[in-house]
KEKE-3310 file (N, C-alpha, C; in steps of 0.2 Angstrom, whole numbers, plus 5000, padded with zeros to 4 digits):
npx = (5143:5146:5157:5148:5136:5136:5138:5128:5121:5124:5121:5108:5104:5108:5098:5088:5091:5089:5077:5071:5076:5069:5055:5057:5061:5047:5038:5044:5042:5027:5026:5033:5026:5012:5016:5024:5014:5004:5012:5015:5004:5000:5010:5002:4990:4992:4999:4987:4983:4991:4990:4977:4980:4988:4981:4969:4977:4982:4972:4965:4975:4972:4959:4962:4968:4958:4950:4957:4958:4946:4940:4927:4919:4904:4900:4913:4915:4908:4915:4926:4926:4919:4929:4937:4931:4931:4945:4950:4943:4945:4942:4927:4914:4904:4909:4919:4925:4927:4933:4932:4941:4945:4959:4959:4946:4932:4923:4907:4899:4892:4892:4897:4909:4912:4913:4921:4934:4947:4962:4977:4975:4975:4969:4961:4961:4955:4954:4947:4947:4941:4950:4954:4962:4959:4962:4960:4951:4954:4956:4971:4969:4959:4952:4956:4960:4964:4970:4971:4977:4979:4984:4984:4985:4974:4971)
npy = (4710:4721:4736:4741:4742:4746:4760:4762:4762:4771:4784:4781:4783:4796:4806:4800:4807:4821:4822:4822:4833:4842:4840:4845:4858:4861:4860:4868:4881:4883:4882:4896:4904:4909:4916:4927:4930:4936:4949:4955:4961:4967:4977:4983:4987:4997:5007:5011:5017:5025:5033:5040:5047:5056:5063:5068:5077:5087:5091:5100:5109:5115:5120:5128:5139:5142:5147:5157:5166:5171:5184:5196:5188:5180:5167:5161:5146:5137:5137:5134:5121:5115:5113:5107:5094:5094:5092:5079:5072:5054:5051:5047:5061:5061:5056:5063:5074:5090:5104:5123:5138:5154:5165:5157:5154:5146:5145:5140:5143:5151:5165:5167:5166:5174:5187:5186:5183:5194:5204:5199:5191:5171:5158:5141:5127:5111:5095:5074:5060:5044:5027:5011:4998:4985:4968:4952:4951:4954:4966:4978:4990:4995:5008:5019:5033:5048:5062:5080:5095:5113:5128:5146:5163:5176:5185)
npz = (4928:4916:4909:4901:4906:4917:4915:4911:4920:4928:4920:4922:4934:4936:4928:4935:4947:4941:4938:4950:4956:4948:4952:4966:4962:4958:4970:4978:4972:4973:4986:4988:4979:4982:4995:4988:4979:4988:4994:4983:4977:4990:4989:4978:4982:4993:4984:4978:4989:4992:4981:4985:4994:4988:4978:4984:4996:4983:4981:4989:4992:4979:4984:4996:4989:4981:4989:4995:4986:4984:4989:4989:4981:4980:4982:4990:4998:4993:4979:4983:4989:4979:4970:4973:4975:4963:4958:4963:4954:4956:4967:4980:4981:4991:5000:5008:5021:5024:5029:5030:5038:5043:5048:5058:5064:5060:5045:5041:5031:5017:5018:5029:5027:5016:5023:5034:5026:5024:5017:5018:5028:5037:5027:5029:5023:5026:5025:5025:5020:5020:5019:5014:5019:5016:5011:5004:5012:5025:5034:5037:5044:5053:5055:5047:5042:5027:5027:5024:5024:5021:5022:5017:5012:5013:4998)
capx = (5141:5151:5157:5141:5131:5139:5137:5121:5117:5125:5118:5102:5102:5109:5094:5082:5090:5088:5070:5069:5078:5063:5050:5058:5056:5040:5036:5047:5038:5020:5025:5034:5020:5007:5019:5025:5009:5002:5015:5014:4995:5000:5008:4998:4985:4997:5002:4980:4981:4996:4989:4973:4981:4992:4976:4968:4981:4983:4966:4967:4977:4969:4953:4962:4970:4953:4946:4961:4957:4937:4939:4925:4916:4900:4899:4919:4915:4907:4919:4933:4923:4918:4935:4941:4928:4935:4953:4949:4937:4943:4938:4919:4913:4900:4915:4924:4924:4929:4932:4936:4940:4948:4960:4956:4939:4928:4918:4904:4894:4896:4890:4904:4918:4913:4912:4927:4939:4950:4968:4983:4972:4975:4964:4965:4956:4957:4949:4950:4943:4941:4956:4953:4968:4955:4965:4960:4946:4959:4956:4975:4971:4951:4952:4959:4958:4967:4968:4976:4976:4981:4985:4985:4986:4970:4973)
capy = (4716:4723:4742:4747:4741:4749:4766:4763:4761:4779:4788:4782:4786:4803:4806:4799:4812:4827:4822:4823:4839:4847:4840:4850:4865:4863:4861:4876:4885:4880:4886:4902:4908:4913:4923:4932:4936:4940:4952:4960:4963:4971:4982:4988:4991:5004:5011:5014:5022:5033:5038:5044:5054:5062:5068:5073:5082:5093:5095:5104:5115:5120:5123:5133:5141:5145:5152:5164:5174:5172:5190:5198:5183:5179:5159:5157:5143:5136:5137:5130:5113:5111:5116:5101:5088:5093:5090:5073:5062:5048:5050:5048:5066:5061:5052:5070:5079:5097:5111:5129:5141:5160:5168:5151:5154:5143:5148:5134:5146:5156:5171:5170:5168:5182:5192:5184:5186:5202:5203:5196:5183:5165:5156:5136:5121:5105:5088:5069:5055:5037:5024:5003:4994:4977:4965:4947:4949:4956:4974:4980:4997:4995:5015:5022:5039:5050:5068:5086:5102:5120:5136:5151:5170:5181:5192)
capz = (4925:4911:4907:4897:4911:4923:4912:4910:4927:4931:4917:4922:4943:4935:4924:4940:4952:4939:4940:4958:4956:4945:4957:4969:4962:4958:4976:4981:4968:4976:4993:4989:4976:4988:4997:4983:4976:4993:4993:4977:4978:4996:4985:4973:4988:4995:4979:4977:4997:4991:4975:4985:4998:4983:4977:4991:4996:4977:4978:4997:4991:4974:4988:4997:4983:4978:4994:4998:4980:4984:4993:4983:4977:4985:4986:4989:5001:4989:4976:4985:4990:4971:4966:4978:4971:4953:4957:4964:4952:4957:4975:4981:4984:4996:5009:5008:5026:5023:5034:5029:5040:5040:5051:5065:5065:5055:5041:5038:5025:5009:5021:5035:5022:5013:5028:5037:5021:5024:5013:5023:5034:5033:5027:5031:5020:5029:5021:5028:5016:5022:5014:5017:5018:5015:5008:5006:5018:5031:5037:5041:5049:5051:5057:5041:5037:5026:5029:5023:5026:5017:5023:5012:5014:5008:4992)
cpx = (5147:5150:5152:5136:5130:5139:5132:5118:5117:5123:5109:5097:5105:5103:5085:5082:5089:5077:5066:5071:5071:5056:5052:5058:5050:5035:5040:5043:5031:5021:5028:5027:5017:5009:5020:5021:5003:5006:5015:5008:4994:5002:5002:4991:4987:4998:4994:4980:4984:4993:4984:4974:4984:4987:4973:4971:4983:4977:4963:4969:4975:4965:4954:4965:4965:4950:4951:4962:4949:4934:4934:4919:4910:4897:4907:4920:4914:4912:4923:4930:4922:4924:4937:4937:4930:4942:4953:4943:4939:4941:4931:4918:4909:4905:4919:4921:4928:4927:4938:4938:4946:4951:4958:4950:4933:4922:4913:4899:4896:4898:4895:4909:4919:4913:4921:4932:4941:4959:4974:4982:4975:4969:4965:4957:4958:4952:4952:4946:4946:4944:4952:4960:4967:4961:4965:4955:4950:4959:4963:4974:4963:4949:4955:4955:4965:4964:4974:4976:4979:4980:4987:4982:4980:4975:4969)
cpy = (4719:4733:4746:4745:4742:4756:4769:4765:4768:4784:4788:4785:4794:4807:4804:4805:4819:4827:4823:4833:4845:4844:4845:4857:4867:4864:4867:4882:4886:4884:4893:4906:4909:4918:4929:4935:4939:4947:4959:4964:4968:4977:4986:4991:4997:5010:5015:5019:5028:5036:5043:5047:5057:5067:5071:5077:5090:5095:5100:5108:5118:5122:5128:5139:5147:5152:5156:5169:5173:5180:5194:5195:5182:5172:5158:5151:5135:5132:5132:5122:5111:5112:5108:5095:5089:5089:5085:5070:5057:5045:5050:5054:5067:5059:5059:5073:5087:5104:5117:5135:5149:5165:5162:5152:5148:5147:5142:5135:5149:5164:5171:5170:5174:5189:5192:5186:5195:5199:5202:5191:5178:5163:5147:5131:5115:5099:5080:5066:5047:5034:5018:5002:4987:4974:4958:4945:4953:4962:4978:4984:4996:5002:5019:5030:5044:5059:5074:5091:5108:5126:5141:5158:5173:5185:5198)
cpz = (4922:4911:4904:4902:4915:4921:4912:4915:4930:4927:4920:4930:4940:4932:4933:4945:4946:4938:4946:4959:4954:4951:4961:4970:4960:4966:4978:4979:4971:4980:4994:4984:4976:4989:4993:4980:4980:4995:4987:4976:4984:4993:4982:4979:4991:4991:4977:4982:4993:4984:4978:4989:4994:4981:4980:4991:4990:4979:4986:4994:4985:4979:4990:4995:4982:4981:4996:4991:4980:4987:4986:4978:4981:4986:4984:4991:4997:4983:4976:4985:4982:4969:4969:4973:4965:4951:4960:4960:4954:4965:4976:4984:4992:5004:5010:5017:5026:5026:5031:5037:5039:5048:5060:5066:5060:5051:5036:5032:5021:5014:5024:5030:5021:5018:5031:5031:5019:5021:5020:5027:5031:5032:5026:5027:5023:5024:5024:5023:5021:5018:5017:5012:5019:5010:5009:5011:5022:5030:5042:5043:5048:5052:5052:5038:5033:5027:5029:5024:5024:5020:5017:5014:5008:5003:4990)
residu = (UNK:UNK:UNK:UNK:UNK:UNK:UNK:UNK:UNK:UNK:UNK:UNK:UNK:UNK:UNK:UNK:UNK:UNK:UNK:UNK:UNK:UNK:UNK:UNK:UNK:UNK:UNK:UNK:UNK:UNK:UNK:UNK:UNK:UNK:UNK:UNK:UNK:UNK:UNK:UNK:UNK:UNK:UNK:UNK:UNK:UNK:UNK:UNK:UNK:UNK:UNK:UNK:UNK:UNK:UNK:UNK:UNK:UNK:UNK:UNK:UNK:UNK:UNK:UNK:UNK:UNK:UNK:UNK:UNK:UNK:UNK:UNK:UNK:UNK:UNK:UNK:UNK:UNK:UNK:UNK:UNK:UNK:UNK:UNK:UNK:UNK:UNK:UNK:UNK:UNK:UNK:UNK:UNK:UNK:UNK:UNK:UNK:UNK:UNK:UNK:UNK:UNK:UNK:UNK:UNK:UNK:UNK:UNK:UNK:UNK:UNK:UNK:UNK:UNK:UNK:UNK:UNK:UNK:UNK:UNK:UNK:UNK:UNK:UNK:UNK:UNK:UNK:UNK:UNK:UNK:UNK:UNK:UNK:UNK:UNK:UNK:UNK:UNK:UNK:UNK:UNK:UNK:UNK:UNK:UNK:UNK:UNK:UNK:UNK:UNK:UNK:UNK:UNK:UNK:UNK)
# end
């Protein structure tokens, strides 16, 4: 075996293991790229919850916003719930649980608010909407609620 044949022989096991090399990242690639994109997906399902409790939330306190300058008005109660479902479109109105009340009393009608409502009360909007943390079939909180609440001072 001569010099060039001997050259040849190492250029060509260098060339075989650089081949072996890209296989194996192809296979590292395979087994890590589920993970990662079971992950990133996990995000963006988090970043949908927290969007929907951000809104929720604003839209609680526009409500009760609403209903502590309602003194006056004769469907504040009213108001306030529509007020709420306006500043959430992208929530379902219908999954909304919404409770007003004034001064710790509940006020479940146009009629008691407007009764109930006297200047320097509190007056307290709460609201819970149902979240899914479904991902992949898999129900990580299967008890998921999101849920806010608002204090504000009649006017």
């Amino acid at each position: 075996m001569g010099f060039r044949e001997a050259v040849l022989g190492l250029i060509a096991r260098r060339r075989d293991r650089q081949r072996a090399r890209a296989g194996t990242a192809a296979v590292e690639f395979a087994l890590v790229a589920p993970m990662l994109l079971f992950l990133v997906l996990g995000m963006c399902q988090f970043g949908i919850t927290m969007n929907q409790y951000l809104t929720l939330t604003n839209a609680v306190r526009s409500g009760a916003r609403q209903l502590s300058m309602g003194r006056g008005d004769a469907t504040p109660r009213t108001d306030a719930i529509n007020l709420i479902y306006a500043s959430a479109p992208n929530l379902t109105p219908g999954s909304f649980a919404i409770t007003t009340s004034v001064n710790g009393t509940a006020c479940g009608t146009d009629a008691a608010c407007v009764t109930a409502l006297t200047a320097g009360l509190p007056t307290t909007v709460a609201a819970s909407y149902p979240c899914s943390l479904a991902f992949f079939g898999y129900n990580f909180a299967s008890v998921c609620t999101l849920a806010s609440q608002t204090t504000e001072r009649v006017e």
